[in-house]
N, C-alpha and C positions, 0 to 999 in steps of 0.2 A: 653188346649195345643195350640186352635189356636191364641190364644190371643201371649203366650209366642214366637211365632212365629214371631207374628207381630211386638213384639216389638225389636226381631232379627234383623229384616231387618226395623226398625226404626233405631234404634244403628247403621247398616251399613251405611245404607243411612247418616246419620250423620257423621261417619269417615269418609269416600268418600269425602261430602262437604268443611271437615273441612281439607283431603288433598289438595284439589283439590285448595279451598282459599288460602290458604300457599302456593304453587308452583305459584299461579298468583300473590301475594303481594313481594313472593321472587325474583320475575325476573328483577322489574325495581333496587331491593337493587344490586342485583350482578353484574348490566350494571353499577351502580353511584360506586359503590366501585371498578371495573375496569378501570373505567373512573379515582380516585386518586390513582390507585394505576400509569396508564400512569403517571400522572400529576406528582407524588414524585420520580420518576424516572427520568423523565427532570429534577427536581429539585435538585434531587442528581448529576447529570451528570452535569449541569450549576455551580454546589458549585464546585464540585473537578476538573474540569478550571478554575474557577477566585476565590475558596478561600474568595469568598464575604460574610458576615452571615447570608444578606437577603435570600439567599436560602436554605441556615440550619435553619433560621426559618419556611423559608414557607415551607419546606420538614415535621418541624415537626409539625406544623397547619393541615397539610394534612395526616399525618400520626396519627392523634389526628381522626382528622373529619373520615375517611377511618375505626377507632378501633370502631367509633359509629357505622357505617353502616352497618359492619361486624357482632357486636354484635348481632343487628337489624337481620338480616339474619339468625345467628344461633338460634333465638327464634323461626321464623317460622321454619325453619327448624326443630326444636323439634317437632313443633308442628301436620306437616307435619308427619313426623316417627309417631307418635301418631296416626291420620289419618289412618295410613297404617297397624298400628297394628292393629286399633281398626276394619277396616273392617275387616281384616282376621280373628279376633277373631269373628265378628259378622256372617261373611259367615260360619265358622263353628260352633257356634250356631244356624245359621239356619238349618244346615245338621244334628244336632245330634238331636235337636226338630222334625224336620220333620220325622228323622228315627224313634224316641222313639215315635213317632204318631202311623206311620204304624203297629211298633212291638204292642203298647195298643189294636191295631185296630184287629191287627191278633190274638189275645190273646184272645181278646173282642169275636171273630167270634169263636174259638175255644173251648170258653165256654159252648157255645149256643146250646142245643139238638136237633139234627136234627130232621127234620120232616118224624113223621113216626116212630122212634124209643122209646121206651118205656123208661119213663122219672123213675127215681128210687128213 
């Protein structure tokens, strides 16, 4: 039983890290895709005054580049949720192991003929 335990809280300890890496790789994607999202926003604003093309293309270069980075973001983000599932799931693994320890345990002591009383 202590073994199963241990590997409870290895599993957690591994969701945690595997959140916790996801929220740190996902911070600088969400600053560079805010960052084209400002940029295609001038760029749409600069096309519908002057009706130029160069900036309905470079609106949609950036809006190309912006779909990559997005993308990028919702994988950790997946991965992230995953993370978050997988400790909950492991924190209560540790709680139903640790209980079903004690019950073996009280069970185990309950078996046991006290001392002094005549064994049959």
């Amino acid at each position: 039983m202590r073994r199963g335990v241990l590997q409870a809280w290895a599993w957690t300890l591994l969701s945690i890290s595997a959140a916790v890496l996801s929220t740190v790789r996902m911070q600088p994607l969400r600053q560079q895709s805010d960052a084209l999202l400002v940029r295609s926003r001038s760029d749409a604003d600069a096309f519908a005054s002057s009706f130029d093309g160069q900036f309905a293309d470079r609106q949609l270069d950036t809006f190309q580049q912006r779909r990559d980075v997005v993308s990028r973001v919702q994988s950790w983000q997946r991965l992230q949720l995953l993370g978050a599932l997988g400790t909950l799931g492991g924190i209560f693994a540790v709680w139903l192991l640790w209980m079903l320890g004690r019950l073996h345990a009280d069970l185990a002591i309950g078996e046991r003929p006290e001392r002094g009383s005549p064994v049959a």
